[in-house]
BAVOZA-753578 format. One record per atom (N, C-alpha, C): residue number from 1; residue in three letters; atom name; z negated, y, x negated. Coordinates in Angstrom, 3 decimals. Layout:
% residues N
{NUM,"ALA","CA",{Z,Y,X}},
...
END
This chain:
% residues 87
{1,"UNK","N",{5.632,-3.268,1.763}},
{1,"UNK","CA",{4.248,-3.492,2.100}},
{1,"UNK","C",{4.087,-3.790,3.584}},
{2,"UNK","N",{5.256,-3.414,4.243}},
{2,"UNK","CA",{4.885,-3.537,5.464}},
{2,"UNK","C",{4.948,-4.876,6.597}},
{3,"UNK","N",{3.875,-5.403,6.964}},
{3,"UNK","CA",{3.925,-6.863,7.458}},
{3,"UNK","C",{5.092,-7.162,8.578}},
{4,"UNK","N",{5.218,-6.473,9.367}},
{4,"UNK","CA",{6.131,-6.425,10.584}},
{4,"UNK","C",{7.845,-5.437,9.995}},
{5,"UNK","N",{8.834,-6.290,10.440}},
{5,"UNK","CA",{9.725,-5.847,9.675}},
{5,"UNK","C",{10.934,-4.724,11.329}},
{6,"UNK","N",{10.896,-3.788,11.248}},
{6,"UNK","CA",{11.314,-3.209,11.973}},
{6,"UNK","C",{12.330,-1.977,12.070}},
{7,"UNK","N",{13.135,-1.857,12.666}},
{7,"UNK","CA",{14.324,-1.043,12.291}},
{7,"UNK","C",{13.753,0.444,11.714}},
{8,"UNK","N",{13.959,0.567,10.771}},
{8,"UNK","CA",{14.056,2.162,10.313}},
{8,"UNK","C",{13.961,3.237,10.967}},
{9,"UNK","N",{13.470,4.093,11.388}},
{9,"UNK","CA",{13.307,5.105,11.845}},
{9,"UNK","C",{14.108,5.985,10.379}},
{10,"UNK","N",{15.139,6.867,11.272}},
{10,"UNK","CA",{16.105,7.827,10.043}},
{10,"UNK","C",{14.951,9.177,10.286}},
{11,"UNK","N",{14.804,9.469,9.012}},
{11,"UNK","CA",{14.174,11.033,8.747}},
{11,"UNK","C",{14.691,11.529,7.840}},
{12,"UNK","N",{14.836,13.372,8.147}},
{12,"UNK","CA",{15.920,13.960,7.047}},
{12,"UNK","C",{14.770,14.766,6.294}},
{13,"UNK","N",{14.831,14.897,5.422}},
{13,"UNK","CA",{13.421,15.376,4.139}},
{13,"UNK","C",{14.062,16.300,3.509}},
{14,"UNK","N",{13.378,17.533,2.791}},
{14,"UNK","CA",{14.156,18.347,1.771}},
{14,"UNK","C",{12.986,18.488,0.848}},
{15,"UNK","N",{13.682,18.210,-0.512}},
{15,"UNK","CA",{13.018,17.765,-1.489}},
{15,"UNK","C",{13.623,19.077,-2.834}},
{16,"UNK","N",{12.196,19.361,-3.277}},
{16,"UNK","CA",{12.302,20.592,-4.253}},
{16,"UNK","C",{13.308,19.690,-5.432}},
{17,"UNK","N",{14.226,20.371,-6.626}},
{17,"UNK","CA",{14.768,19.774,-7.324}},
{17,"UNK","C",{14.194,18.838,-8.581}},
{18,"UNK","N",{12.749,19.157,-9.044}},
{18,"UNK","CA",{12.331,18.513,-9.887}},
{18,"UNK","C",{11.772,17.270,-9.315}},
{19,"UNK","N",{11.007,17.324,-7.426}},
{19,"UNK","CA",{10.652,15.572,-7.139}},
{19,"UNK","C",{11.777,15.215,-6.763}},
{20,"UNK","N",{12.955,15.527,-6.512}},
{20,"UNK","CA",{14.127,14.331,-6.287}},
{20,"UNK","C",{14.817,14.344,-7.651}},
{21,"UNK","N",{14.587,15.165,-9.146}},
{21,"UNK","CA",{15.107,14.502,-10.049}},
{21,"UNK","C",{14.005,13.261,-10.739}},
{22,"UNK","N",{12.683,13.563,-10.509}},
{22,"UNK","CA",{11.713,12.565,-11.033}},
{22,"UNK","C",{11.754,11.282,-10.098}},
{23,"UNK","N",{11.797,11.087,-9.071}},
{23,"UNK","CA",{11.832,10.187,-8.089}},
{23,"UNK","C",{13.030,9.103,-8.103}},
{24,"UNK","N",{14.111,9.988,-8.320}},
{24,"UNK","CA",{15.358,9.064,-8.921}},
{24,"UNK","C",{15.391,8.602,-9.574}},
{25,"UNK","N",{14.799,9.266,-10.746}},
{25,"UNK","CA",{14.019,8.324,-12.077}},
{25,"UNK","C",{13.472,7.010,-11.929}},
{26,"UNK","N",{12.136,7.512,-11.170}},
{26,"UNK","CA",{11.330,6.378,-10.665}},
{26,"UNK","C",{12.088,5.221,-10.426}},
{27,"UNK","N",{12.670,5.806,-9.532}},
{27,"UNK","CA",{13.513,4.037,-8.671}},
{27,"UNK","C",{14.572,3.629,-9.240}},
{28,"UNK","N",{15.010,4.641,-10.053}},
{28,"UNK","CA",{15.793,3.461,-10.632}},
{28,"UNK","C",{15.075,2.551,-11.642}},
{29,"UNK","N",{14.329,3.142,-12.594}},
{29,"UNK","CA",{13.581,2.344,-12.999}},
{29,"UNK","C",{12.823,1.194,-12.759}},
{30,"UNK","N",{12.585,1.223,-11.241}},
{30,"UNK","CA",{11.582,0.431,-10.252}},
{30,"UNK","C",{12.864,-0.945,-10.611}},
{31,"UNK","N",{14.090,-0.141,-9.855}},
{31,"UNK","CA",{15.102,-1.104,-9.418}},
{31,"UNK","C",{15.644,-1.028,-7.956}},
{32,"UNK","N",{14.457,0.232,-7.397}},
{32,"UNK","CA",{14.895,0.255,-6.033}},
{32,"UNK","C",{15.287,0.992,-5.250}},
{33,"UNK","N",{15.537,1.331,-4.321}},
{33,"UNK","CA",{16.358,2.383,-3.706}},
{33,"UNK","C",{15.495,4.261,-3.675}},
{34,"UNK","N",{15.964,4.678,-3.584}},
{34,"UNK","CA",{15.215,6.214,-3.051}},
{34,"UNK","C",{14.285,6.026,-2.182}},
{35,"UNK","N",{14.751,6.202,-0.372}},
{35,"UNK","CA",{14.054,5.524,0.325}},
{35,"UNK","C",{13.337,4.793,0.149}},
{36,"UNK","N",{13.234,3.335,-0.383}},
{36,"UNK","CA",{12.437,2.480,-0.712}},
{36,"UNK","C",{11.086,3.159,-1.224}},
{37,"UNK","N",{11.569,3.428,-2.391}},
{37,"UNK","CA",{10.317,4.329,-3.242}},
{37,"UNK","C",{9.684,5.077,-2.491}},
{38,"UNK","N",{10.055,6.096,-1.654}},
{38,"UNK","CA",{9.661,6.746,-1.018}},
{38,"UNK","C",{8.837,5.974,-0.007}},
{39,"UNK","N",{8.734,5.100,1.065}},
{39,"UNK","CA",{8.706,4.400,2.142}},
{39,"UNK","C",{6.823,3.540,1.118}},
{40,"UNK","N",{7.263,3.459,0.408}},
{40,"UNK","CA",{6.555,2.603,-0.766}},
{40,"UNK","C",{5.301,4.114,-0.980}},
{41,"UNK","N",{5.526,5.340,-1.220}},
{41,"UNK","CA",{4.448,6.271,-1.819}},
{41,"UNK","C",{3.974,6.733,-0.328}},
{42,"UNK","N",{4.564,6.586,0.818}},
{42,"UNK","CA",{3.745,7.308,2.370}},
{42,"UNK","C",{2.851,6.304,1.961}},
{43,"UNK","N",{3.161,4.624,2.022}},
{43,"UNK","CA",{2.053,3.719,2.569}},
{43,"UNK","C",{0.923,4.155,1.304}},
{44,"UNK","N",{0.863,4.021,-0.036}},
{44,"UNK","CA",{0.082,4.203,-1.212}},
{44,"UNK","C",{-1.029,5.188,-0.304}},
{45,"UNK","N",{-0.232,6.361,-0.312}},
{45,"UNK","CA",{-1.044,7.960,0.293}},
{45,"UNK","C",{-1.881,7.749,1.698}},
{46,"UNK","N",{-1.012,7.039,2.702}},
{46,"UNK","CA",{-2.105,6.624,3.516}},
{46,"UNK","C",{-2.969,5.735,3.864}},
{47,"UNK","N",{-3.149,4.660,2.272}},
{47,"UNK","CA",{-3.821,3.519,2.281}},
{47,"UNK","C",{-5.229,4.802,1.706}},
{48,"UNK","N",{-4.725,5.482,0.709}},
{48,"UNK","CA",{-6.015,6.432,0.483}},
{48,"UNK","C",{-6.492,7.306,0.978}},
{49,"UNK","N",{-5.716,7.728,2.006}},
{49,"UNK","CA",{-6.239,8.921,3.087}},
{49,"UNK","C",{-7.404,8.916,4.564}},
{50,"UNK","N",{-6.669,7.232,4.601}},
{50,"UNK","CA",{-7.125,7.346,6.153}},
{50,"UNK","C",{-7.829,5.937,5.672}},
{51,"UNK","N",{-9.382,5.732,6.314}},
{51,"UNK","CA",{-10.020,4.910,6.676}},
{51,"UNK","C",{-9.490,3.725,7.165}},
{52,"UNK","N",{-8.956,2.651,6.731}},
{52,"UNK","CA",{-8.428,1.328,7.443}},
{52,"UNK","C",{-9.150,1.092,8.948}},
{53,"UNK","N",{-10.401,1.091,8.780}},
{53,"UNK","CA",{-11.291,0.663,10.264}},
{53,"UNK","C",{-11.030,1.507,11.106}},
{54,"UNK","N",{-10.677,3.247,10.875}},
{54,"UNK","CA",{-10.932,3.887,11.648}},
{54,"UNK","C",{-9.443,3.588,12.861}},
{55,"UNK","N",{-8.343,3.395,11.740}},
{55,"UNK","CA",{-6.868,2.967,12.685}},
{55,"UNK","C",{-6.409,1.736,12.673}},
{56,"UNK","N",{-6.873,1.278,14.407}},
{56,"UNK","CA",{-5.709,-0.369,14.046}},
{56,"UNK","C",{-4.762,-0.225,14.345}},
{57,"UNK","N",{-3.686,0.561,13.912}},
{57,"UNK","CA",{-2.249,0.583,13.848}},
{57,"UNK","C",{-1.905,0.480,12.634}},
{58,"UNK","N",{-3.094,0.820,11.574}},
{58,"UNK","CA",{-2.485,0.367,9.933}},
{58,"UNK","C",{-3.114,-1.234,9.953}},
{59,"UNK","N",{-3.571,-1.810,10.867}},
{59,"UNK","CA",{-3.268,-3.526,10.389}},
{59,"UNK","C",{-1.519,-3.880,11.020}},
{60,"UNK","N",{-1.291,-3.230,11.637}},
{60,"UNK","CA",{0.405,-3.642,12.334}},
{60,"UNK","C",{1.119,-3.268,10.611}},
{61,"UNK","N",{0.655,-2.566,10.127}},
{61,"UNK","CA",{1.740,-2.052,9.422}},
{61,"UNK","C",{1.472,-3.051,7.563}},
{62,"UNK","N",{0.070,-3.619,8.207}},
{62,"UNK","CA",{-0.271,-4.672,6.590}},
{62,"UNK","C",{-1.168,-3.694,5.366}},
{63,"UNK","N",{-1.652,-2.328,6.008}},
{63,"UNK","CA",{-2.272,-1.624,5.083}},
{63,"UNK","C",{-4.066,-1.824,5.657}},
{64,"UNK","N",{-4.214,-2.910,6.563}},
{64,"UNK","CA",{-5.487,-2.978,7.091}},
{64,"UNK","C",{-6.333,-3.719,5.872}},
{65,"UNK","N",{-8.016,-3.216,5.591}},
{65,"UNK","CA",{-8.303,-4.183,4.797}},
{65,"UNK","C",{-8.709,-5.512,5.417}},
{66,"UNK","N",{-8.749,-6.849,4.794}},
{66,"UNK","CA",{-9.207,-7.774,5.449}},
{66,"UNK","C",{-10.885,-8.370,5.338}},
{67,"UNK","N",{-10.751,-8.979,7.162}},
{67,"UNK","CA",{-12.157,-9.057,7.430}},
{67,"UNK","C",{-13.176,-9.572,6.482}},
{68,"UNK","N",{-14.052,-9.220,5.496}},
{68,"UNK","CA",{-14.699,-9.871,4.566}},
{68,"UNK","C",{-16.111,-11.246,5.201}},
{69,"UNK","N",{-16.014,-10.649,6.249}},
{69,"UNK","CA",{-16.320,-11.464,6.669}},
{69,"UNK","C",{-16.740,-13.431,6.934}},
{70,"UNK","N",{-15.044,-12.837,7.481}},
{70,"UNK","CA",{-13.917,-14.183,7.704}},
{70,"UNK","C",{-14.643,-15.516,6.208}},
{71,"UNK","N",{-14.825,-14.879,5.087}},
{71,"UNK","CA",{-14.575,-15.528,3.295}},
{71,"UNK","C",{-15.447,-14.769,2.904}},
{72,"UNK","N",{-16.897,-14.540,3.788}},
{72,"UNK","CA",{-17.986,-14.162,2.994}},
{72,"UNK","C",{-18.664,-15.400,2.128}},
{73,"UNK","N",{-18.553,-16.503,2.623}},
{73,"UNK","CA",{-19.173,-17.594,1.643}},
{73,"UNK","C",{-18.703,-17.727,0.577}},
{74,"UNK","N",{-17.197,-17.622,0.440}},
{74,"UNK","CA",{-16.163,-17.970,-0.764}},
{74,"UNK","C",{-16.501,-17.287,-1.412}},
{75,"UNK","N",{-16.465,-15.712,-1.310}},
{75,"UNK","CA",{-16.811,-14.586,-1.874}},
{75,"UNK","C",{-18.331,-14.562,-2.759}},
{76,"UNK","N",{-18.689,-15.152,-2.253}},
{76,"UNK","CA",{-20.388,-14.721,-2.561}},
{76,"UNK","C",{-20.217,-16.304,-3.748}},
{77,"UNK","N",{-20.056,-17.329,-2.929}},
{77,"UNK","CA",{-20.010,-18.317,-4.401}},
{77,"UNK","C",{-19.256,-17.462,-5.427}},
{78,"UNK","N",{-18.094,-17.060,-5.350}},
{78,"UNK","CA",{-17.436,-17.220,-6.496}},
{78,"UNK","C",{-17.972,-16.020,-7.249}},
{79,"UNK","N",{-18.630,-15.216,-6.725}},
{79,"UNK","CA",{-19.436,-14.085,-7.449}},
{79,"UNK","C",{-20.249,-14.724,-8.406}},
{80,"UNK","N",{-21.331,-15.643,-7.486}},
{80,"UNK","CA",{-22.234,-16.560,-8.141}},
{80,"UNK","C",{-21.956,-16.975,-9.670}},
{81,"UNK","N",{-20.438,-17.690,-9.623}},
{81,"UNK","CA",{-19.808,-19.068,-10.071}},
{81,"UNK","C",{-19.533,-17.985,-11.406}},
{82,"UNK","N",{-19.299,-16.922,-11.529}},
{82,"UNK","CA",{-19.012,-15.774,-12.375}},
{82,"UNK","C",{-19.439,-15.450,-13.186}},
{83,"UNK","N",{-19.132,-15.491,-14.776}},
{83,"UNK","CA",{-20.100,-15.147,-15.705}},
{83,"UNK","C",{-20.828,-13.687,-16.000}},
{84,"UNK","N",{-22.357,-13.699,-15.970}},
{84,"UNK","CA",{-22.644,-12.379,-15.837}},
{84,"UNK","C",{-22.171,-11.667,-17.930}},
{85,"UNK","N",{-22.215,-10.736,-17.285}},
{85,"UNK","CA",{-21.342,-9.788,-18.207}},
{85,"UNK","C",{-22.480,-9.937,-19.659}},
{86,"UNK","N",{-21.690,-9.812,-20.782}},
{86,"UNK","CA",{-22.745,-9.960,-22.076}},
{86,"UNK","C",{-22.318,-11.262,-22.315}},
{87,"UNK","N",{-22.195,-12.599,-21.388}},
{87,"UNK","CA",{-22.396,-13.820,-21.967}},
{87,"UNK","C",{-20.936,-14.321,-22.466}},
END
C-alpha cells in the first residue's frame, strides 16, 4: 500500500501462539510473506484509526484520502448519470 518505496525498518515483535499460528495461515493463503501480511494489517488499522486530514505523513505513506475536490465535477455528474435505486 505504501506509495514511496523505502528500506525496511527491522522490528522484533512477540507474538502470542494462536496470532502467529492464524497469521501464517493467512499469508500463506494470501501468497505472501509474514511480514508482508503484517506490514499490510498496521496500514488497514491505521487507515481506521487516525483521521487522514489530521496527519500529512499518511499521504507520504499512500493511506491519505484524495482531494475530492480536485474531481468534484466528475463526481457529481456521474452521481447524476446514475440510476436512482428502484428503477
Amino acid at each position: 500500500m505504501a506509495s514511496l518505496r523505502r528500506r525496511p525498518k527491522p522490528l522484533q515483535i512477540y507474538l502470542q501462539p494462536d496470532q502467529d499460528r492464524v497469521l501464517r495461515a493467512v499469508a500463506e493463503r494470501e501468497h505472501v510473506s509474514l511480514a508482508e501480511l503484517i506490514r499490510r494489517s498496521i496500514d488497514c488499522y491505521l487507515t481506521d484509526i487516525l483521521p487522514p486530514e489530521t496527519d500529512p505523513s499518511l499521504g507520504l505513506i499512500g493511506l491519505q484520502r484524495p482531494d475530492l475536490s480536485i474531481s468534484h465535477d466528475e463526481l457529481v455528474a456521474s452521481e447524476a448519470a446514475a440510476p436512482a435505486d428502484g428503477e
